[in-house]
VOPAGU-2260 file (C-alpha; in pm, 1 decimal, decimal comma):
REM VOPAGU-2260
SITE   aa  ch    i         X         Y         Z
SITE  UNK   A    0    -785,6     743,0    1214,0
SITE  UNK   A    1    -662,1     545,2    1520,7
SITE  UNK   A    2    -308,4     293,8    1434,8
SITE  UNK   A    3    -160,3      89,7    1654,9
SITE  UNK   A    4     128,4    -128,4    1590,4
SITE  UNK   A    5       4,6    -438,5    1740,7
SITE  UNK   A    6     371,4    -661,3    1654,3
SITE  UNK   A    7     656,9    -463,3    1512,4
SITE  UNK   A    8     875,5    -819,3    1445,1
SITE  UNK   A    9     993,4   -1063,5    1185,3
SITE  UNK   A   10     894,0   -1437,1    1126,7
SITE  UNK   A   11    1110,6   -1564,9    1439,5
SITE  UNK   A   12    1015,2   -1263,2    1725,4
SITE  UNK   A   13    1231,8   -1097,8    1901,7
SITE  UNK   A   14    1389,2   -1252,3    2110,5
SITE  UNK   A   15    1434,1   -1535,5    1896,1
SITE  UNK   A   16    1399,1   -1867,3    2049,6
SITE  UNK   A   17    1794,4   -1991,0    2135,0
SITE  UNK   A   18    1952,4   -1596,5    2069,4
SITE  UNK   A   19    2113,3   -1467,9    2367,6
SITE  UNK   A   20    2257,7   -1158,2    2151,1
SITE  UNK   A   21    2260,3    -808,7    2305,5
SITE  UNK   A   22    1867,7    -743,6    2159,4
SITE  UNK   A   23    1719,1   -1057,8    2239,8
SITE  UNK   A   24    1861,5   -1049,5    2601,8
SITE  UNK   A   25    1778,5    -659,9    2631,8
SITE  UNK   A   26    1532,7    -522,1    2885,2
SITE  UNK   A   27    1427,9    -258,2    2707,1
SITE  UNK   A   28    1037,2    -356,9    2597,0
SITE  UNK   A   29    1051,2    -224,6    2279,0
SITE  UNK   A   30    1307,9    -505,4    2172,4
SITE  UNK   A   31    1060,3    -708,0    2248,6
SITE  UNK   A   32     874,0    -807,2    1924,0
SITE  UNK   A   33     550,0    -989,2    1858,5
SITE  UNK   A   34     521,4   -1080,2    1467,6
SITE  UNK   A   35     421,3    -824,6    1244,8
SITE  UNK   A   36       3,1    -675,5    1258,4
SITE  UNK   A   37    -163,0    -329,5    1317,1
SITE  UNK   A   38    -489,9    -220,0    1398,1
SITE  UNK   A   39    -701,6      35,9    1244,7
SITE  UNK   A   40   -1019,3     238,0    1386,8
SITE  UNK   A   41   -1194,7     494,9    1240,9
SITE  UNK   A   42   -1496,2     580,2    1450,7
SITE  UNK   A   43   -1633,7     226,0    1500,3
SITE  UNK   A   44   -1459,4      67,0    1193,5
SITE  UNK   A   45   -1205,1    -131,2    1298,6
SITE  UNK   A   46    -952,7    -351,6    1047,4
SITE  UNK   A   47    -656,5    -588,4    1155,5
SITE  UNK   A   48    -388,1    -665,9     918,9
SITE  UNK   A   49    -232,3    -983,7     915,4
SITE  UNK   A   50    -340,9   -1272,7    1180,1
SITE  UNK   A   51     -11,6   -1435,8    1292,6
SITE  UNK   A   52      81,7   -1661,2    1573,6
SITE  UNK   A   53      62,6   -1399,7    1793,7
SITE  UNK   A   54    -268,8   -1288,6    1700,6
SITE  UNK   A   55    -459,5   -1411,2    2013,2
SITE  UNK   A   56    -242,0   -1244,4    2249,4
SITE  UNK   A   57    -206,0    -942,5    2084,9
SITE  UNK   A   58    -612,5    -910,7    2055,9
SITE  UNK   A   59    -631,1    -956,8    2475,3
SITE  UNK   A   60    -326,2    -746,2    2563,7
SITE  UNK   A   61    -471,7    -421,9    2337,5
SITE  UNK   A   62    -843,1    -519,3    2473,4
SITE  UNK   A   63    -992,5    -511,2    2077,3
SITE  UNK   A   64   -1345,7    -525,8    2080,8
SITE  UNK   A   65   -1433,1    -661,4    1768,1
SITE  UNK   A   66   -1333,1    -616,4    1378,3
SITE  UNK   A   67   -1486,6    -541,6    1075,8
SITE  UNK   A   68   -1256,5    -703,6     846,1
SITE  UNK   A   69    -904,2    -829,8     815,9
SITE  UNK   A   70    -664,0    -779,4     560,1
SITE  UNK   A   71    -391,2   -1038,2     445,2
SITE  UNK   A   72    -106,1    -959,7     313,1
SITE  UNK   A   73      53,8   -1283,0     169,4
SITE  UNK   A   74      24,3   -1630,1     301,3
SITE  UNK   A   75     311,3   -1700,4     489,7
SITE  UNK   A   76     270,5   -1820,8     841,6
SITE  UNK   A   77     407,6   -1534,5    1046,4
SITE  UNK   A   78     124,9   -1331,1     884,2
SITE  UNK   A   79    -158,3   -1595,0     884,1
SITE  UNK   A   80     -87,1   -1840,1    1163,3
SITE  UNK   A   81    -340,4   -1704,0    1430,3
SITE  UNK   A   82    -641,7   -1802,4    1159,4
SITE  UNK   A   83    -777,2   -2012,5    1377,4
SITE  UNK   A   84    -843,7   -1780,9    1646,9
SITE  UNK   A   85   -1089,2   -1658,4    1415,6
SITE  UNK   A   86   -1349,7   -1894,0    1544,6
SITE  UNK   A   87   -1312,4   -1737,8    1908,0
SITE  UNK   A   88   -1375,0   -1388,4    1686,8
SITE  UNK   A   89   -1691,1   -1550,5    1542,8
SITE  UNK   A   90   -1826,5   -1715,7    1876,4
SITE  UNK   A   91   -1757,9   -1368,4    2064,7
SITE  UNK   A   92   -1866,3   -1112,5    1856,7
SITE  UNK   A   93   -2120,5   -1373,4    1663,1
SITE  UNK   A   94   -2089,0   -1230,6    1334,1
SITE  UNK   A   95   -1898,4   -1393,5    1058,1
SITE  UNK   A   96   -1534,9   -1211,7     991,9
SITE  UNK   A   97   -1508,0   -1088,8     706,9
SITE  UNK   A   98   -1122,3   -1201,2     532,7
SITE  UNK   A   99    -919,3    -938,8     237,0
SITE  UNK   A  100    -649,5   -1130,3      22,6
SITE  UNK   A  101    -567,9   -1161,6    -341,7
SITE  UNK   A  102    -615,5   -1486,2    -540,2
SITE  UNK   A  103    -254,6   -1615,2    -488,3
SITE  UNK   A  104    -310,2   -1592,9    -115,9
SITE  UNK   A  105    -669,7   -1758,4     -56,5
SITE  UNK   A  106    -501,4   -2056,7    -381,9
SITE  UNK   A  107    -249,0   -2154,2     -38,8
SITE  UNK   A  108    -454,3   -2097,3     248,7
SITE  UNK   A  109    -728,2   -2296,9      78,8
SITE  UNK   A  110    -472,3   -2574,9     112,5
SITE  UNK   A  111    -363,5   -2477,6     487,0
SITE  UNK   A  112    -687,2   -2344,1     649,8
SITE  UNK   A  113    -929,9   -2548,9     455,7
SITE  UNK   A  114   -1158,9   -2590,7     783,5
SITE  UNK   A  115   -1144,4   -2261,3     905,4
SITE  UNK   A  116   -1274,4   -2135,4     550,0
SITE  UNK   A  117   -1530,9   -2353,0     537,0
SITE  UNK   A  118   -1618,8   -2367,6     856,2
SITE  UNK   A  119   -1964,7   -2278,8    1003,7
SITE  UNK   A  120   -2107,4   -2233,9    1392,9
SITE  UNK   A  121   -2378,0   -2322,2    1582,1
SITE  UNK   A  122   -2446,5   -1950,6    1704,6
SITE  UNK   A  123   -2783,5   -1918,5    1895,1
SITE  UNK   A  124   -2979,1   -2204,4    1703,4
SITE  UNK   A  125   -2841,9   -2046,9    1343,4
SITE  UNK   A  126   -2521,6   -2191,6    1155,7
SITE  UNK   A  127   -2327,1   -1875,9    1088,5
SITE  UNK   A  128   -1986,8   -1911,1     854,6
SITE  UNK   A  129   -1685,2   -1830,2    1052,2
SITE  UNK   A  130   -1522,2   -1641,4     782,3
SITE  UNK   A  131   -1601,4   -1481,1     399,4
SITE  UNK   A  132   -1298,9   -1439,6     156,5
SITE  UNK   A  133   -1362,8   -1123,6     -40,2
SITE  UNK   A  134   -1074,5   -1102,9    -317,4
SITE  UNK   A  135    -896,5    -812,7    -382,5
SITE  UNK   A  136    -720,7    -650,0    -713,4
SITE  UNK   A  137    -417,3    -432,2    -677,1
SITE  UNK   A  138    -532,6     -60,0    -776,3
SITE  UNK   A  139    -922,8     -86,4    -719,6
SITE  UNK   A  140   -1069,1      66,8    -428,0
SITE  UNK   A  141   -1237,3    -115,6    -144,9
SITE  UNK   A  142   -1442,0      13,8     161,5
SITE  UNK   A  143   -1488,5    -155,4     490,6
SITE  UNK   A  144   -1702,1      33,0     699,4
SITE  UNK   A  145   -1593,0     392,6     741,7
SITE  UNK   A  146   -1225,7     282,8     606,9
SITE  UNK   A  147   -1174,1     304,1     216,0
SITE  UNK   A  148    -885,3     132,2      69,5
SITE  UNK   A  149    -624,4       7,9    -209,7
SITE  UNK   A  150    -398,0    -241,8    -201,9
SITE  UNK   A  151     -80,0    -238,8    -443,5
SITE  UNK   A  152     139,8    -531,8    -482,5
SITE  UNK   A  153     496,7    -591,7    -373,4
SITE  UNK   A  154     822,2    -816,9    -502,0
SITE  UNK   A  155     825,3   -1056,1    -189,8
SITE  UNK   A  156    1115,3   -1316,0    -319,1
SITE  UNK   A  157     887,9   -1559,1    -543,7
SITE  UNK   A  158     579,9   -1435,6    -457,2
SITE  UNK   A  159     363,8   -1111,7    -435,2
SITE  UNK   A  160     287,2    -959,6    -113,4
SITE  UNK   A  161      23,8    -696,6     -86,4
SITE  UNK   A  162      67,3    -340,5      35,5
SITE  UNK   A  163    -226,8    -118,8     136,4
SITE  UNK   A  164    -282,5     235,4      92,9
SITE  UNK   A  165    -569,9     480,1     282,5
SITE  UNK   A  166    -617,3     829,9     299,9
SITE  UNK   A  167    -333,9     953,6     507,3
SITE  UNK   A  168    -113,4     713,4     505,7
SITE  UNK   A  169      48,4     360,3     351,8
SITE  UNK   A  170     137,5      -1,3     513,7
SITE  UNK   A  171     399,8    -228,9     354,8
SITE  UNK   A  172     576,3    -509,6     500,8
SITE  UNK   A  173     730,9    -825,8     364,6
SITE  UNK   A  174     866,2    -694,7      26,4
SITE  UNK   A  175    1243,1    -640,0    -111,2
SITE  UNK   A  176    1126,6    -409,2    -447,1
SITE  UNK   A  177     786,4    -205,2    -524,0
SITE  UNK   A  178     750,9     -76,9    -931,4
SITE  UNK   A  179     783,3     254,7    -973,7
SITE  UNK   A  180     416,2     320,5   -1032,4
SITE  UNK   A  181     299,8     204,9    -714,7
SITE  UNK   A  182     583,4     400,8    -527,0
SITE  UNK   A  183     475,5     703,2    -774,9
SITE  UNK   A  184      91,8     634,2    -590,8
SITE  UNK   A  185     269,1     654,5    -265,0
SITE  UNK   A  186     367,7    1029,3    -307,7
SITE  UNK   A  187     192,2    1252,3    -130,6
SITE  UNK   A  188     113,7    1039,1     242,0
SITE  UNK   A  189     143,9    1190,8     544,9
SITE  UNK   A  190     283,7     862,2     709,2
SITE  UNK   A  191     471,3     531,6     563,5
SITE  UNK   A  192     499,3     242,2     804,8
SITE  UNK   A  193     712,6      12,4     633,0
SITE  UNK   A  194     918,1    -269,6     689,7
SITE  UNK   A  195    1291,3    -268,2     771,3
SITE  UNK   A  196    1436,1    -633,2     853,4
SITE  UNK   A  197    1737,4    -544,1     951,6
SITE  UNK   A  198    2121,4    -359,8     862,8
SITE  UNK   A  199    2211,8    -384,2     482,9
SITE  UNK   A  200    2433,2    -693,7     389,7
SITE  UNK   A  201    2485,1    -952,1     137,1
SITE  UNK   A  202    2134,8   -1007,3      42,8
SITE  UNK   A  203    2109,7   -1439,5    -142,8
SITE  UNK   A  204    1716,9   -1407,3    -186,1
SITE  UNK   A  205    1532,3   -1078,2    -210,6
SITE  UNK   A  206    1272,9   -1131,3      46,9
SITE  UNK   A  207    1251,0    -831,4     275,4
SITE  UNK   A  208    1444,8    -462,4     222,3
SITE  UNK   A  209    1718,3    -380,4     457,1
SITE  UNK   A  210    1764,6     -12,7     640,9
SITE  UNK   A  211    2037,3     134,7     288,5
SITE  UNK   A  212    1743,9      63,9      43,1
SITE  UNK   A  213    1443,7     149,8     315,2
SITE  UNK   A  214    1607,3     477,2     338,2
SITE  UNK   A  215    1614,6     534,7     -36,1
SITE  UNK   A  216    1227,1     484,1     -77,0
SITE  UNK   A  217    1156,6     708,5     205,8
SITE  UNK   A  218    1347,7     997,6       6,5
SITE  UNK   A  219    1132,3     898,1    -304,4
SITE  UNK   A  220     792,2     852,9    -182,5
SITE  UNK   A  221     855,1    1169,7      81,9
SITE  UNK   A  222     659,4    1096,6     370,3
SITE  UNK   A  223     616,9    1325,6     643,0
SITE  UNK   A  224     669,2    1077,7     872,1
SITE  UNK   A  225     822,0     710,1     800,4
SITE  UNK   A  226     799,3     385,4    1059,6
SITE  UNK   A  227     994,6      69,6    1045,0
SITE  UNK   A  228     839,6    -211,0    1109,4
SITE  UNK   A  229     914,8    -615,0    1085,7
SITE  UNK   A  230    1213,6    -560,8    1247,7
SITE  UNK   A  231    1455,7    -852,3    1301,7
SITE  UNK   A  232    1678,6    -897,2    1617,8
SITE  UNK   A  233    1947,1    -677,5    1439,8
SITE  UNK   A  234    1765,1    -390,5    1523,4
SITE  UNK   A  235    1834,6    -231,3    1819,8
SITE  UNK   A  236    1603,4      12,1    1980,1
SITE  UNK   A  237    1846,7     110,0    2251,6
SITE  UNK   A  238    2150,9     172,2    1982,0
SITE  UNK   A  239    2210,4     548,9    1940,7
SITE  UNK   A  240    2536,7     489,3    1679,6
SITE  UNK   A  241    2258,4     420,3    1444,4
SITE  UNK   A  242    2087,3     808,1    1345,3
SITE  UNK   A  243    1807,9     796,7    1139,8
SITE  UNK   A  244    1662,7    1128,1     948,0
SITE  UNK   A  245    1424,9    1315,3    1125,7
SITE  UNK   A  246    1126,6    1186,4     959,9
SITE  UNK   A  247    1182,4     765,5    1035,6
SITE  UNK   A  248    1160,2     609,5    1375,0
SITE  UNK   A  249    1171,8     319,1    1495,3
SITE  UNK   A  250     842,7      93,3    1544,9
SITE  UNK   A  251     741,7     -84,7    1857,7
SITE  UNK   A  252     463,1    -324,7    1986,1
SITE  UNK   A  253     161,6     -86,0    2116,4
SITE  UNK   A  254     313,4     240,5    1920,1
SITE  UNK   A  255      -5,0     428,9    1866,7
SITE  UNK   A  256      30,7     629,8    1548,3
């Protein structure tokens, strides 16, 4: 299976509108962060996750012909912001899009996306729905295309976030704590891409894990290979002071996996 990090950032980008700190100002591209997606492709298959503000530009700069399905992993904006471009998926591809979220998620963007979800076009003399919501249940598996599925859910402050699992390897971002039987389902991948916001410190509200307790569910789970992702401005791709073991790198925008 093709995966391409299509945004390796956090909610604000990198750089961060106002920041002139050493990352934000740095000329090395891969401190240069679009909000947080990937891309999937197995033969023609082809899955986004997450649809942020950045969605549009991320679609054009990586030349993606089309998708099968998109999965959501929570509500917030930084991960569902770019819904609207949806209709330009529709009109372009003229097929309706098919959308994968649990019921918490599709409850808010019911509120925040009402039209899009509702919203049908006039596509060669037939109305054609932009999107479908298909709701998902952590630990049941799902099959979109040639790409099978599980999705297992994730403390993300006051709120669930979903993680996904496939055959080789796992995607979780936007979490601070996972339940032991989840990480117990996580044993055995080849490859984790998971999220690291930024350098451990005093954490107020446990929204998103930090490199100290990143580190310590690598070791547990045991991936071959581990990839932080959602990656703040404190991170540093150009920083050598900070080593990492063998098996975690560093993310970036276009990183094909």
């Amino acid at each position: 299976m093709q995966v391409k990090i299509l945004g390796s950032g956090s909610s604000l980008g990198v750089p961060m509108i106002g920041c002139c700190c050493s990352v934000c100002s740095s000329g090395n591209p891969k401190n240069r962060r679009m909000r947080q997606s990937i891309f999937l492709q197995e033969n023609k298959t082809k899955i986004l996750i997450d649809c942020g503000s950045d969605v549009r530009r991320q679609i054009l700069s990586n030349k993606i012909g089309g998708v099968d399905g998109i999965l959501i992993t929570h509500a917030h904006s930084d991960h569902t912001g770019g819904l609207d471009e949806i209709r330009s998926f529709c009109l372009h591809w003229k097929k309706t899009i098919n959308l994968y979220m649990n019921e918490s998620t599709y409850d808010d963007l019911r509120k925040k996306f009402s039209y899009i979800l509702s919203m049908e076009l006039d596509i060669e003399g037939k109305k054609l729905p932009v999107v479908k919501v298909n709701i998902i249940k952590p630990g049941q598996k799902y099959k979109i295309g040639e790409i099978s599925f599980e999705a297992f859910e994730q403390d993300h402050a006051d709120i669930k976030s979903l993680g996904f699992k496939f055959e080789s390897f796992a995607y979780s971002t936007d979490f601070y704590n996972i339940d032991p039987e989840s990480l117990k389902n996580l044993k055995g991948i080849e490859m984790w891409i998971v999220e690291c916001l930024g350098y451990e410190k005093p954490v107020k509200k446990k929204s998103h894990i930090r490199l100290d307790r990143v580190l310590e569910l690598i070791k547990e789970v045991g991936p071959k290979r581990a990839v932080l992702v959602h990656m703040s401005h404190e991170i540093d791709c150009s920083d050598p002071s900070k080593k990492l073991p063998k098996n975690v790198v560093l993310g970036y925008d276009g990183m094909d996996l």
